[in-house]
MARBA-3410 file (N, C-alpha, C, O; in Angstrom, 1 decimal):
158
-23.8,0.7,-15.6,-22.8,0.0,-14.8,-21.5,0.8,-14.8,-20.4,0.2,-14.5 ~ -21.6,2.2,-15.0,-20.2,3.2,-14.6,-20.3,3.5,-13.3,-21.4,3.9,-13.0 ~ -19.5,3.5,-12.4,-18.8,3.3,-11.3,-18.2,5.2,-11.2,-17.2,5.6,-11.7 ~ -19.2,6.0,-10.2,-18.5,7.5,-10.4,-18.3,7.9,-9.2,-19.3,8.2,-8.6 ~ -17.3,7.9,-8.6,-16.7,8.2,-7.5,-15.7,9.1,-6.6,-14.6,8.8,-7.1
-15.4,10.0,-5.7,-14.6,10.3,-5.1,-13.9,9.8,-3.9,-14.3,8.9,-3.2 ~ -12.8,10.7,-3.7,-12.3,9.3,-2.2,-11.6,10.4,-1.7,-11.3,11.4,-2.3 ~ -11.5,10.3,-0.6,-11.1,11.5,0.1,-10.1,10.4,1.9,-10.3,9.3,2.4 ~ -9.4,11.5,2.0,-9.0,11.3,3.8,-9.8,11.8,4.6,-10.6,12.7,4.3 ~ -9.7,11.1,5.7,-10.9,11.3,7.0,-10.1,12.5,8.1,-9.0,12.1,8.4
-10.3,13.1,8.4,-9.6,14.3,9.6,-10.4,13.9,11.0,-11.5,14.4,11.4 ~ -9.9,13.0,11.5,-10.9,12.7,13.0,-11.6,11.5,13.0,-11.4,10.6,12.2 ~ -12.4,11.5,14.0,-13.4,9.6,14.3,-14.9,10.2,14.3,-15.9,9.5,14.2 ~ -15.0,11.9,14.3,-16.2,12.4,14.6,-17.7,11.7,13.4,-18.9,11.7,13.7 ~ -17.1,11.3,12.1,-18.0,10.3,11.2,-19.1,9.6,11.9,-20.3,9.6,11.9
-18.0,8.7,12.6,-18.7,7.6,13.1,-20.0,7.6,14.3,-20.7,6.7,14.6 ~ -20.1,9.2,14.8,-20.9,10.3,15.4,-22.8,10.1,14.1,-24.0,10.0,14.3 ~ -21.8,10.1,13.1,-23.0,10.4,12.2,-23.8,9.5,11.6,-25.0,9.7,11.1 ~ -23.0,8.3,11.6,-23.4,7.0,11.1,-24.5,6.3,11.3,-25.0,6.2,12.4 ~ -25.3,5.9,10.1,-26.4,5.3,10.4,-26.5,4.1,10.4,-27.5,3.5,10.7
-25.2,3.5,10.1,-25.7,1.8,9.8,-23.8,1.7,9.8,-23.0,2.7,9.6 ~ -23.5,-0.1,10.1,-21.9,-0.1,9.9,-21.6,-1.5,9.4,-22.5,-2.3,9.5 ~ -20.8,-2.0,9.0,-20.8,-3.4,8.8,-19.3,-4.0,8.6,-18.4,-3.5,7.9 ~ -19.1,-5.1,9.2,-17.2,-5.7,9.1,-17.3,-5.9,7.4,-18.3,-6.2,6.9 ~ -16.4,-5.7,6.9,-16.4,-6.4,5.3,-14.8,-7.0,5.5,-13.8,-6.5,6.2
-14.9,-8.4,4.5,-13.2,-9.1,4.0,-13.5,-9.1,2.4,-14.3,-9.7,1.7 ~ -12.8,-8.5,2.3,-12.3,-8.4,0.5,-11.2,-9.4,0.2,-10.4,-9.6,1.0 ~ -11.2,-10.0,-1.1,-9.8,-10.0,-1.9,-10.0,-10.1,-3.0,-11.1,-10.5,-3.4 ~ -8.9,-9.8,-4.0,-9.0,-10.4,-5.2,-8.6,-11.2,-6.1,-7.4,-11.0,-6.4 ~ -9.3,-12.3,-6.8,-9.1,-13.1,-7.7,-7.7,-12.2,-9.0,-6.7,-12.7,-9.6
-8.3,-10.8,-9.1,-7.1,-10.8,-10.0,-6.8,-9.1,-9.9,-7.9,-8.6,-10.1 ~ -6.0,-8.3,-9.7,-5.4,-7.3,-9.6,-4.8,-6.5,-11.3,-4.4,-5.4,-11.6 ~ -4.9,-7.2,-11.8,-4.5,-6.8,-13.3,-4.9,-5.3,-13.6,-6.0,-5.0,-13.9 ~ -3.9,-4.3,-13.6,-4.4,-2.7,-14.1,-5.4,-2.7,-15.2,-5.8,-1.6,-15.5 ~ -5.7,-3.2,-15.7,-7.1,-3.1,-17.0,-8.4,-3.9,-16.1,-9.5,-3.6,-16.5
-8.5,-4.5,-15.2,-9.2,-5.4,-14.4,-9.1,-5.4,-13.2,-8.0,-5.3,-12.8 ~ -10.2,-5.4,-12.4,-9.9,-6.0,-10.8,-11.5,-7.3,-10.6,-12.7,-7.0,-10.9 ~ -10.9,-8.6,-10.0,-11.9,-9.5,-9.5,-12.3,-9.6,-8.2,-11.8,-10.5,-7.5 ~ -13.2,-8.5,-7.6,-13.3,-8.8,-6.1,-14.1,-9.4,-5.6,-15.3,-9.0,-5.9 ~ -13.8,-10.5,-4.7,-14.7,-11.4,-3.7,-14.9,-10.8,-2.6,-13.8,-10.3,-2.2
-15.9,-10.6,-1.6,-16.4,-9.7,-0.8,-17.2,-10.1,-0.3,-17.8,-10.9,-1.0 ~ -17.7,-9.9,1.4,-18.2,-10.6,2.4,-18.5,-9.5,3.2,-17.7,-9.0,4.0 ~ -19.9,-8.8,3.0,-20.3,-7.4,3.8,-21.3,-8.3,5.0,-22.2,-9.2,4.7 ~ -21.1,-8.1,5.8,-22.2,-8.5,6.9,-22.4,-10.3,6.1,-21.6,-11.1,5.8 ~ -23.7,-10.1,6.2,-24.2,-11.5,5.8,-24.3,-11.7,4.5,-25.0,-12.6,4.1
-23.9,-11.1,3.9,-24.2,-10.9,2.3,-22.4,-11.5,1.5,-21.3,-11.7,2.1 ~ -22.4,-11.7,0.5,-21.4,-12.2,-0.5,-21.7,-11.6,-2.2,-22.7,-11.7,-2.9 ~ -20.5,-11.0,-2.4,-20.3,-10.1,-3.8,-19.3,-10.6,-4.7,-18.2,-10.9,-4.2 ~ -19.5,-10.6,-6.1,-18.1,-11.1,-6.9,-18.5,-9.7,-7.8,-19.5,-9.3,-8.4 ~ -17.3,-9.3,-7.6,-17.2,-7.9,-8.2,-16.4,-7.9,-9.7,-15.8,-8.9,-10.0
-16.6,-6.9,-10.4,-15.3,-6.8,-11.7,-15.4,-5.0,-12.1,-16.2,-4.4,-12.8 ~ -14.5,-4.7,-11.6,-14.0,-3.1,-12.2,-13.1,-3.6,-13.4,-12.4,-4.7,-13.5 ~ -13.3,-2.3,-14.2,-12.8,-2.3,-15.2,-11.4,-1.0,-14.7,-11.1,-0.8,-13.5 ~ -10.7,-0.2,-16.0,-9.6,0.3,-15.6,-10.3,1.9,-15.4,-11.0,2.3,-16.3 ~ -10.0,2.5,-14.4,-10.4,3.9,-13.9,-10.1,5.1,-15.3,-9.0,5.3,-15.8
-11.1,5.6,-15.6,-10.8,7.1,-16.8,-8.9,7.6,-15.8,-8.2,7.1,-15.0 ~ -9.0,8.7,-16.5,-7.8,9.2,-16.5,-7.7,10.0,-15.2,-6.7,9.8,-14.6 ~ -8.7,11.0,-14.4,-9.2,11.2,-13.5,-8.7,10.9,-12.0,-8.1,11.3,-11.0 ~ -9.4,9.3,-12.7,-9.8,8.2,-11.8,-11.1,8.5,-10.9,-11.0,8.2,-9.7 ~ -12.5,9.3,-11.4,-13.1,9.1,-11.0,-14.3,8.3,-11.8,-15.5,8.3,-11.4
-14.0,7.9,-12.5,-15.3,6.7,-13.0,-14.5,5.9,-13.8,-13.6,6.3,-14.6 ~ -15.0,4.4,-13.5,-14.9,3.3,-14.4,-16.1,2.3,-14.5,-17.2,2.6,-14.0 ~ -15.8,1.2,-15.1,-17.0,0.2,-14.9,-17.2,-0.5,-14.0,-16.1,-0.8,-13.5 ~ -18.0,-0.9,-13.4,-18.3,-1.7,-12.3,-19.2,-2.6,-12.5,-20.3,-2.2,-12.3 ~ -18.9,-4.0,-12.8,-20.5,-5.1,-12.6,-20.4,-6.0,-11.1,-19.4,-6.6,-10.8
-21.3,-6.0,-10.4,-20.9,-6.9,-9.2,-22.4,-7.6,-9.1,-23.4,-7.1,-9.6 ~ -22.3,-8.8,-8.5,-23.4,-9.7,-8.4,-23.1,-10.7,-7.0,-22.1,-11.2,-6.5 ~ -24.8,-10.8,-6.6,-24.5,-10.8,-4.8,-24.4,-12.8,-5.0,-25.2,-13.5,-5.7 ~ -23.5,-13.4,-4.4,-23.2,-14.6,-4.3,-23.1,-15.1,-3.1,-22.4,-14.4,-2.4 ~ -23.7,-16.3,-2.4,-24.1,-16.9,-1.1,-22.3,-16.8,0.0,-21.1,-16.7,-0.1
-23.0,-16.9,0.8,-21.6,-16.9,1.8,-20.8,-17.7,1.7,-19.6,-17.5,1.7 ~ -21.3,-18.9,1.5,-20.6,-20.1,1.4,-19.7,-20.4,0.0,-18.8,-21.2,-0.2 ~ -20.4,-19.3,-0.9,-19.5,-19.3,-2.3,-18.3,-18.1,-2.0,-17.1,-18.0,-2.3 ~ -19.1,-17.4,-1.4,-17.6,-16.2,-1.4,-16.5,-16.4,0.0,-15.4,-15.8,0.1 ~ -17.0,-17.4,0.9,-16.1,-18.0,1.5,-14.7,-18.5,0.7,-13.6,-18.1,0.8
-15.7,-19.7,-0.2,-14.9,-20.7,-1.1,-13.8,-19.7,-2.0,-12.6,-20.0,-2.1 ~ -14.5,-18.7,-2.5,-13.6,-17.6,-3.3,-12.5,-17.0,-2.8,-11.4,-16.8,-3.5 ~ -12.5,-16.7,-1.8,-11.7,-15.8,-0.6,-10.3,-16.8,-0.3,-9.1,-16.3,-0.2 ~ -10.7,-18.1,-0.3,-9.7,-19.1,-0.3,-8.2,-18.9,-1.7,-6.9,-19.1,-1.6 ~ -9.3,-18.5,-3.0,-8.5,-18.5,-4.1,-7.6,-17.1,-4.5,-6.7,-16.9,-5.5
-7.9,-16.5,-3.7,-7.8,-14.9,-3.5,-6.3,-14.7,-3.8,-5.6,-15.6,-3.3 ~ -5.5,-13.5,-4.4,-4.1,-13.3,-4.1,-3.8,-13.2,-2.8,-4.7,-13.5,-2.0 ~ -2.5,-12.9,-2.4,-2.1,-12.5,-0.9,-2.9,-11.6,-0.5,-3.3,-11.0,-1.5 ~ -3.2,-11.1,0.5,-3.8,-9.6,1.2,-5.1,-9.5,1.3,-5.7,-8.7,0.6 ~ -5.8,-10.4,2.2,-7.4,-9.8,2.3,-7.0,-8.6,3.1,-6.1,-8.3,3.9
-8.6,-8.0,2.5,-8.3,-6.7,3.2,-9.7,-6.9,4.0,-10.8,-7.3,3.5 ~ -9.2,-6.5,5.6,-10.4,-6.4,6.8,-11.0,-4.8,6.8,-10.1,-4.0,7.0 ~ -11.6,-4.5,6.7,-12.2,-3.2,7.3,-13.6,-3.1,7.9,-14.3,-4.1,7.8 ~ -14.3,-1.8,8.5,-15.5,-1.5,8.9,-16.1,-0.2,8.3,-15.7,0.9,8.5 ~ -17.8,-0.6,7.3,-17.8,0.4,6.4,-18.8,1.0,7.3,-19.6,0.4,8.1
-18.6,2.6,7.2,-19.4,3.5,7.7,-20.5,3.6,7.0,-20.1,4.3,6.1 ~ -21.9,3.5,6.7,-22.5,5.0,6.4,-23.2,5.8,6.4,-24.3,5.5,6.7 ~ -22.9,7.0,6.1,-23.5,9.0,6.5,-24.0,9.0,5.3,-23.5,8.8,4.2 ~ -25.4,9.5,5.7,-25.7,10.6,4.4,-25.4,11.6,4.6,-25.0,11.8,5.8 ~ -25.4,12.2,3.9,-25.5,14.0,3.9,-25.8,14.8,2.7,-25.3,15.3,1.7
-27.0,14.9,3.4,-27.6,16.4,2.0,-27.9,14.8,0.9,-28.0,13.6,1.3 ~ -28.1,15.4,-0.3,-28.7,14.0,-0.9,-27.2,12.6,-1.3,-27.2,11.7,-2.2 ~ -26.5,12.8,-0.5,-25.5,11.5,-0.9,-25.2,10.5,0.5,-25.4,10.7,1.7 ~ -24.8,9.7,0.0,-24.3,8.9,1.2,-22.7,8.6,0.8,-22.1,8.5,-0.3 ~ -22.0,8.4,2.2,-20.6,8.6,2.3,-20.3,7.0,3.1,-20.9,6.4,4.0
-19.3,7.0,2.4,-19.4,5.2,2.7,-17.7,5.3,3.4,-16.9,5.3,2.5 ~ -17.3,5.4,4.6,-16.2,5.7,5.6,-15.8,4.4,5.7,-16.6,3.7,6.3 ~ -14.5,3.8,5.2,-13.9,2.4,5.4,-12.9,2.8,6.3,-11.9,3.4,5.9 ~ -13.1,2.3,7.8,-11.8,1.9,8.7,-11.1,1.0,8.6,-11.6,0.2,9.4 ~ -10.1,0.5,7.9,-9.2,-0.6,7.7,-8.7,-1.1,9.3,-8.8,-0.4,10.3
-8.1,-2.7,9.3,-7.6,-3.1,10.1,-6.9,-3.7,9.3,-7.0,-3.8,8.1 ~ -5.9,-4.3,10.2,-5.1,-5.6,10.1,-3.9,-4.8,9.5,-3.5,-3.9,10.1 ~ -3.4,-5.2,8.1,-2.0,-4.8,7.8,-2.2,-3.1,7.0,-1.3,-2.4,6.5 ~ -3.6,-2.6,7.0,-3.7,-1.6,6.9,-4.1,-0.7,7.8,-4.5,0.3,7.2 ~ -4.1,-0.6,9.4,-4.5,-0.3,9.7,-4.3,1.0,10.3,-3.1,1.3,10.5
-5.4,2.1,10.8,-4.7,3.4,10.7,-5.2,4.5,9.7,-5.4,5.6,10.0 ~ -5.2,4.0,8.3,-5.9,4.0,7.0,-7.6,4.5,7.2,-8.4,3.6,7.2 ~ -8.0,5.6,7.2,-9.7,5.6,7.1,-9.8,6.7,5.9,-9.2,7.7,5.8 ~ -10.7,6.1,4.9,-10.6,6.9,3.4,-12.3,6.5,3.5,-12.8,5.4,3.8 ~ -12.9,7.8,3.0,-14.5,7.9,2.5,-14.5,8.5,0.9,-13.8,9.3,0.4
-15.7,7.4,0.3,-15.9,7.3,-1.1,-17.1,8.3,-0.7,-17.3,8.7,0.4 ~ -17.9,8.8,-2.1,-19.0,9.1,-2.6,-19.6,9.2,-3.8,-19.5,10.2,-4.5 ~ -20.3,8.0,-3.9,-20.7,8.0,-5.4,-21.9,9.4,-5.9,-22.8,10.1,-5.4 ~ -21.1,9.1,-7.3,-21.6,10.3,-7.9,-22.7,9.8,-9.3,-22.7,8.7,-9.8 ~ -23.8,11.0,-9.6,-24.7,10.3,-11.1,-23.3,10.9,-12.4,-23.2,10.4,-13.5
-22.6,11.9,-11.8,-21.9,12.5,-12.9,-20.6,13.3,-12.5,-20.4,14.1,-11.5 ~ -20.0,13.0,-13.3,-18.1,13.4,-12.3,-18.2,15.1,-11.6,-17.7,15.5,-10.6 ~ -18.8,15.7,-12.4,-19.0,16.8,-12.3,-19.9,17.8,-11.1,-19.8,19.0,-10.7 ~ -20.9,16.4,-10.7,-21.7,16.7,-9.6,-21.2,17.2,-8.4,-20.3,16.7,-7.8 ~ -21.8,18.4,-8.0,-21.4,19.1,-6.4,-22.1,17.8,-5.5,-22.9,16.9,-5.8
-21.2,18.3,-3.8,-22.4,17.6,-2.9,-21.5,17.9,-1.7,-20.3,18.0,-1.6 ~ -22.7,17.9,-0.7,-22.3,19.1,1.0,-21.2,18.3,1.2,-21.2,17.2,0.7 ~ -20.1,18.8,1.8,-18.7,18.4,2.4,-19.4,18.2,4.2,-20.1,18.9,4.9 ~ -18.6,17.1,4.2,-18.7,17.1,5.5,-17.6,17.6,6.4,-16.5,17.9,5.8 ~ -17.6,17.7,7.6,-16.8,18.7,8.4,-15.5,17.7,8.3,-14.4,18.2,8.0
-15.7,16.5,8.4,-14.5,15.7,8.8,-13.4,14.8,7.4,-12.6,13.9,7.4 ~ -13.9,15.7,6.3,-13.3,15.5,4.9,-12.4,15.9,4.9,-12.3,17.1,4.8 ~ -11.3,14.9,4.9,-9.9,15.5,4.3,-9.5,16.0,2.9,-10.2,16.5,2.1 ~ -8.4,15.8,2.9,-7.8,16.1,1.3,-8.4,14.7,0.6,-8.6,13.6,1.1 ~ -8.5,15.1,-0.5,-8.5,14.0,-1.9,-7.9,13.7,-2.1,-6.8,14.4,-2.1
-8.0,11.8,-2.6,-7.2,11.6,-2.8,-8.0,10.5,-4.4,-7.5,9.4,-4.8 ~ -8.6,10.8,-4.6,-8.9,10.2,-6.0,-8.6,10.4,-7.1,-8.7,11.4,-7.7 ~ -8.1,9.1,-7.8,-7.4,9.0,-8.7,-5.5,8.2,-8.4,-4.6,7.8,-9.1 ~ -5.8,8.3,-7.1,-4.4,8.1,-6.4,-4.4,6.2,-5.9,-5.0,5.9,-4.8 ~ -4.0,5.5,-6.6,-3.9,4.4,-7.3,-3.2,3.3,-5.7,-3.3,2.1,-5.6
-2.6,3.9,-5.1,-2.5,3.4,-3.7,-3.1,3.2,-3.3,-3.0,2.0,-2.9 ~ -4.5,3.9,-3.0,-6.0,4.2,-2.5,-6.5,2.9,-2.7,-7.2,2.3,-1.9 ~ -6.1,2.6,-3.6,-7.3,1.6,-4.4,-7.4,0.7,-3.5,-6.5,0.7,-2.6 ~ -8.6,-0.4,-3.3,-8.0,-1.8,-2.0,-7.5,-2.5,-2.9,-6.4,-3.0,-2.4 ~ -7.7,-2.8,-4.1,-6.8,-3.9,-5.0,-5.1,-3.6,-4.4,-4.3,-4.5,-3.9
-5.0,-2.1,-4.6,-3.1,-2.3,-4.5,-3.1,-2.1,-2.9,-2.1,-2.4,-2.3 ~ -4.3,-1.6,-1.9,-3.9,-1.6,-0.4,-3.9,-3.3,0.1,-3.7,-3.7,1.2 ~ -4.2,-4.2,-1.3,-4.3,-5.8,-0.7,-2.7,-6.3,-0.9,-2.3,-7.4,-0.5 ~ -1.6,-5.3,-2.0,-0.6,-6.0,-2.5,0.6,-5.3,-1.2,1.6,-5.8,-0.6 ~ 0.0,-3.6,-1.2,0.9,-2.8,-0.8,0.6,-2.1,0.8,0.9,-0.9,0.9
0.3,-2.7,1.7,-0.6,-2.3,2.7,0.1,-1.0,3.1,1.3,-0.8,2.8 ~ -1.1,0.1,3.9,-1.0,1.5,4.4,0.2,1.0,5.5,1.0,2.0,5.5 ~ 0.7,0.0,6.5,1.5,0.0,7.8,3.2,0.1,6.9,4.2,0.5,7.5 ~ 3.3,-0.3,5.3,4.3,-0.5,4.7,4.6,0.9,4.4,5.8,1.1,4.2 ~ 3.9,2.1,4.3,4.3,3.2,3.7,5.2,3.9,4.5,6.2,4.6,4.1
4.8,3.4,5.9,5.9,4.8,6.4,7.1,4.3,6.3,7.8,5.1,7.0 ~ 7.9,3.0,5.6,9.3,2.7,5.3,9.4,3.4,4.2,10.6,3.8,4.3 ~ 9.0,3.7,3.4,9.6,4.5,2.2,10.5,5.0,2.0,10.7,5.5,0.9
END
């Protein structure tokens, strides 16, 4: 149940070229707490109650337990949710033996496209795709927990 991951910026739309499958997802969370996150989640037709634990120092692995819950319950959950669902559309590409999971944000993040790829071990190589930007893992904005408190349209006032 460890959670090993990278997250990177997208350079281009050319991904979505590559894509084999896509799906709308609405996230939020029951609780944002830096030692915790509780996410309720709504992929296609399916429903998830998630719980990450606090990211290594890295921030490429933490814990992850998630369990699939009927629509009608993660409806109900979504209601209880902090401020900030987050809307997006998940990509995903394999490549070479991984798959790359490309979230287009909308709504008050929009503009925002960041791809994960899970890893068996932090350390693991795997093919870069052409349209991989810089890294950004470990970088705690990234996260959707804080893009549900602190949305991507808010940054460029800084």
């Amino acid at each position: 149940m460890q959670e090993i991951e990278r997250k990177f910026l997208i350079n281009g739309l050319q991904f979505k070229e590559e894509a084999v499958n896509s799906f709308e997802i609405a996230q939020g969370f029951l609780n944002t707490h830096p030692e915790r996150t509780v996410r309720v989640r709504i992929k296609g037709d399916e429903g998830f109650l998630t719980i990450k634990g606090k990211s290594n120092e890295s921030g490429t692995s933490r814990f992850e337990w998630e369990k699939t819950i009927s629509i009608a319950e993660a409806k109900q959950l979504l209601q209880l949710c902090e401020e900030g669902i987050i809307e997006k559309i998940r990509y995903n590409i394999p490549k070479g033996n991984h798959v790359f999971e490309v979230d287009e944000f909308f709504g008050q993040n929009e503009g925002l496209i960041v791809a994960e790829v899970e890893l068996q071990h932090e350390d693991e190589t795997f093919e870069t795709p052409s349209w991989l930007g810089n890294e950004v893992t470990g970088q705690k904005k990234y996260y959707n927990s804080q893009l549900s408190k602190k949305p991507y349209k808010t940054w460029h006032y800084e």
